[in-house]
C-alpha positions as CSV (number, residue, x, y, z in Angstrom):
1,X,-187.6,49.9,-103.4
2,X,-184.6,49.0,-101.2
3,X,-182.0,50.5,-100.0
4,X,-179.1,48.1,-100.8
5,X,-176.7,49.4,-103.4
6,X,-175.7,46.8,-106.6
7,X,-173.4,44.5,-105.9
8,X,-170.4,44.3,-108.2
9,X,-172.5,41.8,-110.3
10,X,-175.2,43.5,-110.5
11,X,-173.0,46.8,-111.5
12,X,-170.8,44.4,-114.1
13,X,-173.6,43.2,-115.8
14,X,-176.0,45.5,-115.2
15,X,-176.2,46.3,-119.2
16,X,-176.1,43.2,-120.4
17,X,-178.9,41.4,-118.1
18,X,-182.2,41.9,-116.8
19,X,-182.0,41.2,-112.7
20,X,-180.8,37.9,-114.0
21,X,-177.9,38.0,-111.0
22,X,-179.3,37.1,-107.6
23,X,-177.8,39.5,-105.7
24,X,-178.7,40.5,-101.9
25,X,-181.2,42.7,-103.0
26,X,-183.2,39.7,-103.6
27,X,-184.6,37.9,-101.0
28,X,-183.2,34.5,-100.1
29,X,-185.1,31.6,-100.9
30,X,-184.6,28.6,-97.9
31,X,-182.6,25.4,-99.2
32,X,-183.2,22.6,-97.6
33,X,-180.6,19.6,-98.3
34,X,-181.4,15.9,-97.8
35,X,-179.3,12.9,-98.1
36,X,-179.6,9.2,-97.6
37,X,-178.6,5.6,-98.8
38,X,-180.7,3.7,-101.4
39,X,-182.9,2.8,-98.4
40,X,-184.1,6.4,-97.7
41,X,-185.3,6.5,-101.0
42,X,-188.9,5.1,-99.9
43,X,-189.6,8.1,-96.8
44,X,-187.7,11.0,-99.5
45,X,-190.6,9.7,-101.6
46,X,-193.2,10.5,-99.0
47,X,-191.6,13.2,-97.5
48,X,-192.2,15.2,-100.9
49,X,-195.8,13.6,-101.5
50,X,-196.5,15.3,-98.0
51,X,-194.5,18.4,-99.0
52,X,-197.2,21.5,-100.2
53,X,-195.7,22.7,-103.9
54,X,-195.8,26.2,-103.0
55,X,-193.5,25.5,-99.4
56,X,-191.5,28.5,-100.6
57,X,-188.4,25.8,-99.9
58,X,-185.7,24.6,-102.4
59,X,-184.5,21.1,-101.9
60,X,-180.9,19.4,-103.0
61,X,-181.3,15.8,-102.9
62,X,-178.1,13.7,-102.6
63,X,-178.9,10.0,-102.5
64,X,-176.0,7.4,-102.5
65,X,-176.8,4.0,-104.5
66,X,-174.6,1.1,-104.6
67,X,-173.3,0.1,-108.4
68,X,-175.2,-2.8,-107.8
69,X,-178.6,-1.6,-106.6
70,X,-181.1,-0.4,-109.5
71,X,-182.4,2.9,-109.2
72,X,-186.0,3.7,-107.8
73,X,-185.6,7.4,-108.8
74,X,-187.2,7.5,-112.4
């Protein structure tokens, strides 16, 4: 068990939820953000083929595409 008191999320809906609120009695998961044009596209694509499932990482993907450029993301 840890030391760390509740939170006052945790305390607020502590009868109405089961550990459903991350709180810092959790332990932080990295997140990893990656952004690029329509031309990174290709190396985000291997970059994530190369990338182990289990990496223990989160990643936010923000990729900028011209109105005019199809996607390649589907």
């Amino acid at each position: 068990m840890s030391d760390l008191q509740p939170d006052h999320a945790e305390e607020r809906f502590a009868g109405t939820s089961d550990d459903a609120i991350p709180s810092r009695g959790f332990q932080l998961l990295p997140l990893v953000g990656l952004g690029g044009s329509a031309g990174s596209i290709p190396a985000l694509q291997a970059f994530f083929r190369s990338m182990p499932a289990d990496s223990g990482m989160a990643f936010v993907v923000v990729i900028h595409l011209s109105t005019a450029h199809e996607s390649w993301l589907g």
